[in-house]
C-alpha positions as CSV (number, residue, x, y, z in Angstrom):
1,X,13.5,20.9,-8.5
2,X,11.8,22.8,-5.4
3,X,9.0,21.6,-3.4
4,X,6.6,19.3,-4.6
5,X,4.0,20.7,-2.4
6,X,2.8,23.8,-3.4
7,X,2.7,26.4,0.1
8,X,-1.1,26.9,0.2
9,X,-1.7,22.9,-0.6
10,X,-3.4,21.2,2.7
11,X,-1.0,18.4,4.4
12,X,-1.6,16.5,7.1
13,X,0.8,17.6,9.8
14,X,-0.7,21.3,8.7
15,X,-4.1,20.4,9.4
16,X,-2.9,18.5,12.7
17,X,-1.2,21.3,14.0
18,X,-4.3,23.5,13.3
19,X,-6.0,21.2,15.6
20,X,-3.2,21.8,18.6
21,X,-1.3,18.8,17.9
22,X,2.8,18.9,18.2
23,X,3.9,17.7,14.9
24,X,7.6,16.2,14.6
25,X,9.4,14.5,11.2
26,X,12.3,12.1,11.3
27,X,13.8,10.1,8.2
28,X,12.8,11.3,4.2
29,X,11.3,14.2,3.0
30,X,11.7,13.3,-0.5
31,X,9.6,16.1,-1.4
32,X,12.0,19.3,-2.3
33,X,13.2,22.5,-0.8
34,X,13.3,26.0,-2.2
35,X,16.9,26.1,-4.1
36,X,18.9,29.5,-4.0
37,X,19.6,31.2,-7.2
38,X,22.8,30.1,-8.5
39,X,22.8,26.5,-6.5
40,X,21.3,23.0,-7.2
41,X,20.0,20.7,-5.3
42,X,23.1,19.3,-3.8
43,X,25.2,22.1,-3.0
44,X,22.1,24.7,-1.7
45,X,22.9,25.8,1.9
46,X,20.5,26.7,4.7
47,X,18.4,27.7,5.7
48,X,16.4,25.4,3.7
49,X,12.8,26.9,3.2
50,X,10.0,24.9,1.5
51,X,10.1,22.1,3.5
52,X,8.5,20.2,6.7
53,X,8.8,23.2,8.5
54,X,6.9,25.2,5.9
55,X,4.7,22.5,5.3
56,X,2.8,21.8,8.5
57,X,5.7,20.8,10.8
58,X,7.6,22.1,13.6
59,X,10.6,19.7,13.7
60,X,12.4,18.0,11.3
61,X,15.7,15.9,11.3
62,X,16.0,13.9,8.2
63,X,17.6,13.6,4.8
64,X,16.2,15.4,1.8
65,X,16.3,12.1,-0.2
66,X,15.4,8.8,0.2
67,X,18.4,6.7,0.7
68,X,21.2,7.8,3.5
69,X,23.1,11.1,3.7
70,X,26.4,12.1,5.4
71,X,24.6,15.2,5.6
72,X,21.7,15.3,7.5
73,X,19.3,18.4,8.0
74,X,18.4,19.0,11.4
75,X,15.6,22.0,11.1
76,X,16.3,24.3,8.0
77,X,20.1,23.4,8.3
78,X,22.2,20.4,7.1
79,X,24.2,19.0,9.9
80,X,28.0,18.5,9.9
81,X,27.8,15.4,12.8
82,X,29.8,12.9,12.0
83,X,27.7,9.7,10.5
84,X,28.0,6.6,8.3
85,X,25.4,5.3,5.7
86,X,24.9,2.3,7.9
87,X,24.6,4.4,11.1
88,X,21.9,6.8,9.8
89,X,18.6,4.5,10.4
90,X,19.9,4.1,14.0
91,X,20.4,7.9,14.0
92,X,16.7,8.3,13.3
93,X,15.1,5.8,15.5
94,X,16.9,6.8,18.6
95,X,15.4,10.5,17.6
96,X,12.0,9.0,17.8
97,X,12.3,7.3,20.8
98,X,13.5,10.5,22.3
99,X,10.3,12.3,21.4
100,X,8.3,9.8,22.3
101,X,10.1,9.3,25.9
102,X,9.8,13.2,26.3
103,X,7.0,13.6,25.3
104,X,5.0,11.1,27.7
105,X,7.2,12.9,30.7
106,X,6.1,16.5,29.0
107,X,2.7,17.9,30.5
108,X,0.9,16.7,27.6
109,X,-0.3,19.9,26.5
110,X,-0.3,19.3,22.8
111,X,-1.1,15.8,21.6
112,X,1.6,14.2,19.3
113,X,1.7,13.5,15.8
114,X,4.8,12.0,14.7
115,X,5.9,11.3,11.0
116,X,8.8,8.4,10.9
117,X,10.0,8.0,7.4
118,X,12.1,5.0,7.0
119,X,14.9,5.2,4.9
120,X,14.6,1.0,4.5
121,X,14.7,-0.9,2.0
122,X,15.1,1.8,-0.3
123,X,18.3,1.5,-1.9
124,X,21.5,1.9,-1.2
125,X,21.0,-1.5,1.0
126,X,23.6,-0.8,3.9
127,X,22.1,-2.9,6.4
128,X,24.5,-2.7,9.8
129,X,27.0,-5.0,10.5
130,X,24.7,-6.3,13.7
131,X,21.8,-7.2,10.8
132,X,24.1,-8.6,8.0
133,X,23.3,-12.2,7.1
134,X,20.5,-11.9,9.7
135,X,17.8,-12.5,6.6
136,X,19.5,-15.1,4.5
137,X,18.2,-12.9,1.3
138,X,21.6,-10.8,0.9
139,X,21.6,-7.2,1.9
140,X,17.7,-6.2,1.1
141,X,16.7,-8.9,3.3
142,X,18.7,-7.6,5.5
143,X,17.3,-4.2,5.4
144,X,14.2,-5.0,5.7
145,X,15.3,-7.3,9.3
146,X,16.6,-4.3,10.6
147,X,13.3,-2.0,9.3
148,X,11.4,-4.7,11.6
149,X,13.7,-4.0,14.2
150,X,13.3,-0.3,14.6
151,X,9.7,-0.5,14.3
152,X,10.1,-2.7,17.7
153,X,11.9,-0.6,19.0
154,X,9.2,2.4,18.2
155,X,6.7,0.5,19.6
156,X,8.5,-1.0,22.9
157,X,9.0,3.0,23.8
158,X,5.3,3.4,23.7
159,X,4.9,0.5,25.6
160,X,7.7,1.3,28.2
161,X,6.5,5.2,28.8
162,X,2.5,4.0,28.9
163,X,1.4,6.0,25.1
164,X,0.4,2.7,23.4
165,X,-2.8,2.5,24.6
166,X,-3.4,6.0,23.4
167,X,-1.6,5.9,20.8
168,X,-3.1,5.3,16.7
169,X,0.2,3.5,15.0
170,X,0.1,3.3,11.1
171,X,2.8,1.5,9.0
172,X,2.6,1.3,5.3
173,X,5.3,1.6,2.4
174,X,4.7,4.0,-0.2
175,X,5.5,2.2,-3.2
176,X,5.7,-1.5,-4.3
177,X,8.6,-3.3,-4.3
178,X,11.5,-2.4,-6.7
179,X,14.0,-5.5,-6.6
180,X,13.8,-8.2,-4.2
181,X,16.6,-11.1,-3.9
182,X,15.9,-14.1,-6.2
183,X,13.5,-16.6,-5.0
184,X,11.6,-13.8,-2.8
185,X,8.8,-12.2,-4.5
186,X,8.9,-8.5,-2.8
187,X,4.9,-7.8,-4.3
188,X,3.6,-11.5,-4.0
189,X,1.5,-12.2,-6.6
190,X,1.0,-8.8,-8.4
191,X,3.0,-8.1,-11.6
192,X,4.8,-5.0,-12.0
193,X,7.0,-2.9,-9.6
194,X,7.6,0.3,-7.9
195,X,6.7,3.6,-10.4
196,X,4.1,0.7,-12.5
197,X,0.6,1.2,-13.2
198,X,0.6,-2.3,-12.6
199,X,-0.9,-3.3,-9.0
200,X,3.0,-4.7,-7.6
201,X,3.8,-0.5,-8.5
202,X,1.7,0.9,-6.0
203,X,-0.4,-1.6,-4.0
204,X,1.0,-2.0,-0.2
205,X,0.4,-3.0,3.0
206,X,-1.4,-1.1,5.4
207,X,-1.2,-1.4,9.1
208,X,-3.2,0.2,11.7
209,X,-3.1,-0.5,15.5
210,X,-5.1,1.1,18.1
211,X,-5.8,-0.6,20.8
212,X,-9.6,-0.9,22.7
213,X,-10.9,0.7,19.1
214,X,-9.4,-1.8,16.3
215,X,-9.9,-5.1,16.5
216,X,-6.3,-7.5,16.5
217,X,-6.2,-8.9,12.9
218,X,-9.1,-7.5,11.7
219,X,-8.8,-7.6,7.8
220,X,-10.6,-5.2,4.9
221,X,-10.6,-5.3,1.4
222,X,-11.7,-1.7,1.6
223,X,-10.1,0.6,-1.8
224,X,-8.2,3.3,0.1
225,X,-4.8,5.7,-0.4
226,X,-2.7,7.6,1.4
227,X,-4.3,10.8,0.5
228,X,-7.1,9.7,2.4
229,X,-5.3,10.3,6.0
230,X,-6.4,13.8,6.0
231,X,-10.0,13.2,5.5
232,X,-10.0,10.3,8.0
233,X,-8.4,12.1,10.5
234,X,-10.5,15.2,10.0
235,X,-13.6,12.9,10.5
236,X,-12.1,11.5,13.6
237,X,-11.1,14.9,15.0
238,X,-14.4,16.3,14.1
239,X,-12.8,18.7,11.6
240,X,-15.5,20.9,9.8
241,X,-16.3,19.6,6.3
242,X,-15.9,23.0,5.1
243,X,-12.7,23.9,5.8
244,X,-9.9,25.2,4.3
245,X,-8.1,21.6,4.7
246,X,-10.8,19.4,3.2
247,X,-11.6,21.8,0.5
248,X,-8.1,21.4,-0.6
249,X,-7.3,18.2,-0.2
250,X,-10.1,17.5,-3.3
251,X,-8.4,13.4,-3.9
252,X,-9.2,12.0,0.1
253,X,-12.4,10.5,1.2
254,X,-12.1,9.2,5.3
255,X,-12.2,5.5,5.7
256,X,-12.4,6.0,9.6
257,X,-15.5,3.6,9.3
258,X,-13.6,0.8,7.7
259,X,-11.0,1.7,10.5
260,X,-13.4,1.5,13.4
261,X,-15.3,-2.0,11.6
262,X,-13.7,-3.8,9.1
263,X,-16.9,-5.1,7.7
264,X,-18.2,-1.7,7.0
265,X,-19.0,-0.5,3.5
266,X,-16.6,1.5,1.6
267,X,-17.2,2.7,-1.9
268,X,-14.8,5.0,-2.4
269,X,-14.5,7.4,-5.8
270,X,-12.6,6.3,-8.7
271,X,-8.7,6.6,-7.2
272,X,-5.5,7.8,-9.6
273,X,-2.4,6.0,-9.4
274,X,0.9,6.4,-11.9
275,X,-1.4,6.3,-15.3
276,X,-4.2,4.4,-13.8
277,X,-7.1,5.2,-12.7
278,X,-9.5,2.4,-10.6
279,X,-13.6,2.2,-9.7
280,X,-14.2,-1.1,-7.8
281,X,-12.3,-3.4,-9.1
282,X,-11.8,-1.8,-12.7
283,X,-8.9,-0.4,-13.7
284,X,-7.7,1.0,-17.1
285,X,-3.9,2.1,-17.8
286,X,-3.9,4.6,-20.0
287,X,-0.5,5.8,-22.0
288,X,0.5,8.9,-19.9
289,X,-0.8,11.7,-17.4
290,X,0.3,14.7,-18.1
291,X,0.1,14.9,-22.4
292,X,-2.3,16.8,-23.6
293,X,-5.6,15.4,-23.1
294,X,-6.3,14.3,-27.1
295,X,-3.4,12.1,-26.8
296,X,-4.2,10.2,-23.7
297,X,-5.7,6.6,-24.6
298,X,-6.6,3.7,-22.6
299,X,-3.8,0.7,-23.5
300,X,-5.1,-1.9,-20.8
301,X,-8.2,-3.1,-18.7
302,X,-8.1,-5.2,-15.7
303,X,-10.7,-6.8,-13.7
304,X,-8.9,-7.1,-10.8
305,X,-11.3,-9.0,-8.9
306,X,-11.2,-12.0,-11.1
307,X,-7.3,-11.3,-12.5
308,X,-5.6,-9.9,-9.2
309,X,-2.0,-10.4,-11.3
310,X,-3.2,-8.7,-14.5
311,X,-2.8,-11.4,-16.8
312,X,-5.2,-11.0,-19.3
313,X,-5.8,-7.6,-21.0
314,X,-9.4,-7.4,-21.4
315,X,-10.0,-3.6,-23.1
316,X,-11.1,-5.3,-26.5
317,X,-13.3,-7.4,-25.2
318,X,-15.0,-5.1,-22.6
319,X,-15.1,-1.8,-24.9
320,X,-18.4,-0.4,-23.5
321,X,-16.5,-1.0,-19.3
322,X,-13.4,0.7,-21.0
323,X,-15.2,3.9,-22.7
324,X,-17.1,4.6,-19.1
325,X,-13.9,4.5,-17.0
326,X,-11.9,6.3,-19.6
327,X,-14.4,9.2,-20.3
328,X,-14.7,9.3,-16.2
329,X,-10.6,9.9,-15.8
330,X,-10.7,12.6,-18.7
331,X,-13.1,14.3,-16.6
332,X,-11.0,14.0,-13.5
333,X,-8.2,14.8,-15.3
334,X,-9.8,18.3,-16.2
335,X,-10.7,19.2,-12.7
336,X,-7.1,18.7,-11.9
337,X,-3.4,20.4,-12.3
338,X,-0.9,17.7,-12.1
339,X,3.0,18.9,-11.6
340,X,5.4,16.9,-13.3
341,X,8.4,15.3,-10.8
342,X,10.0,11.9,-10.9
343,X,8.7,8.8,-9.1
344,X,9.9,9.0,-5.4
């Protein structure tokens, strides 16, 4: 399939770059390119259009999936450098240390906003040989060592070239957990797994350091999402509200409050998440997304501040909780055109 983000749709590095940042993208752009007539997805050719560097960035060296490639695409072109599976990760972090090392010799011009997608833990597991056995938990444990280790080493270049104290760092995963080893639970508590409704499918850590503005180990229970980046930032960068990047990014509300004081109040609007859709701590599953609207009905309501793990289906005995939150997603559903894709 092509690109999952439609050309005139805001994105973050887009609005960035409007702003006069230099915006650079390492590791997995799951997220399509324009395929030729007459190819498919694994034999098109460059230049590959549709991708980062038609959607807001000006440097990409990745893979166009999420798990290793022999060939990765450097620009619009796939590259025909020698590499292993294992090597890859490596291949990527040493790019990002370069930027960040050029950049803090650079004259600074342009701020920096750098996108690292890490191919770990997603599967295939092909930890390096220097990181096997390093976890005791087989070769996903061992992923996820070497994961830690690259984030170290992302960090110890801004640390070494004087960025850090500049520098906003976010790390969060984009999914739950699919499989873990036995006897490690990869989503804690929550039941379900990566592409659920359940809350192990999509709720993940997220990590924000910024040193002099955040607080060390601040914690919020704060309801947030990753589409909410662009409205934060925005907010931060003192983006006009009515500007072609907000008014298209219609699904992110800032949280820069929450960011700046963890105590602070968040209510943020009813949030849609792989056939659920969550006020507070409500949330009803409903059967699927994208059928027509008549045959969408609620199948499950949680309380999830009384039943974090979902236990206990509670839509019969809560019908008049279930009706509200259900005739509220039917409306969003209205005011919205969902494209069809698999879970990524």
């Amino acid at each position: 399939k092509g690109p999952a983000i439609d050309e005139n749709e805001a994105t973050l590095a887009g609005m960035l770059t409007d702003q006069g940042y230099a915006t650079y993208a390492v590791g997995k752009w799951h997220l399509g390119f324009d395929i030729p007539e007459g190819q498919t997805r694994k034999t098109m050719t460059g230049p590959l259009t549709g991708g980062p560097l038609d959607r807001g960035f000006e440097y990409f060296y990745g893979n166009e999936k999420s798990g290793p490639s022999e060939s990765p695409i450097r620009g619009r072109e796939k590259t025909t450098a020698p590499t292993t599976l294992e090597m890859q990760n490596r291949h990527y972090c040493e790019d990002v240390v370069r930027i960040i090392r050029e950049h803090a010799v650079s004259d600074r011009s342009k701020p920096l906003f750098l996108y690292y997608a890490m191919l770990e833990p997603h599967e295939p597991h092909v930890p390096e040989e220097a990181f096997q056995g390093r976890s005791g938990a087989g070769a996903h444990g061992d992923y996820i060592v070497q994961l830690d280790h690259w984030v170290g080493e992302t960090i110890r270049a801004l640390k070494e070239t004087g960025l850090e104290e500049n520098t906003i760092v976010v790390f969060a995963s984009d999914n739950g957990a699919w499989k873990t080893p036995r006897g490690h639970a990869g989503n804690g508590v929550l039941a379900g797994c990566k592409g659920m409704p359940l809350e192990g499918g999509h709720r993940v850590p997220l990590i924000i350091k910024w040193p002099g503005r955040i607080q060390a180990s601040a914690v919020t229970s704060a309801l947030v999402c990753h589409t909410d980046f662009i409205a934060t930032f925005a907010e931060l960068l003192n983006v006009d509200r009515s500007s072609d990047w907000l008014a298209s990014a219609k699904d992110s509300y800032s949280f820069l409050p929450v960011v700046l004081k963890s105590s602070a109040e968040h209510d943020r609007p009813p949030m849609a998440v792989t056939k659920s859709f969550r006020r507070g701590n409500w949330k009803i599953i409903v059967n699927d997304f994208r059928s027509p609207l008549e045959e969408i009905r609620p199948v499950a309501l949680y309380n999830l501040k009384e039943d974090l793990p979902e236990t206990t289906n509670v839509l019969e005995s809560h019908p008049e909780q279930a009706e509200a939150l259900f005739d509220e997603f039917k409306t969003y559903l209205t005011e919205r055109d969902f494209k069809s894709g698999p879970i990524r």
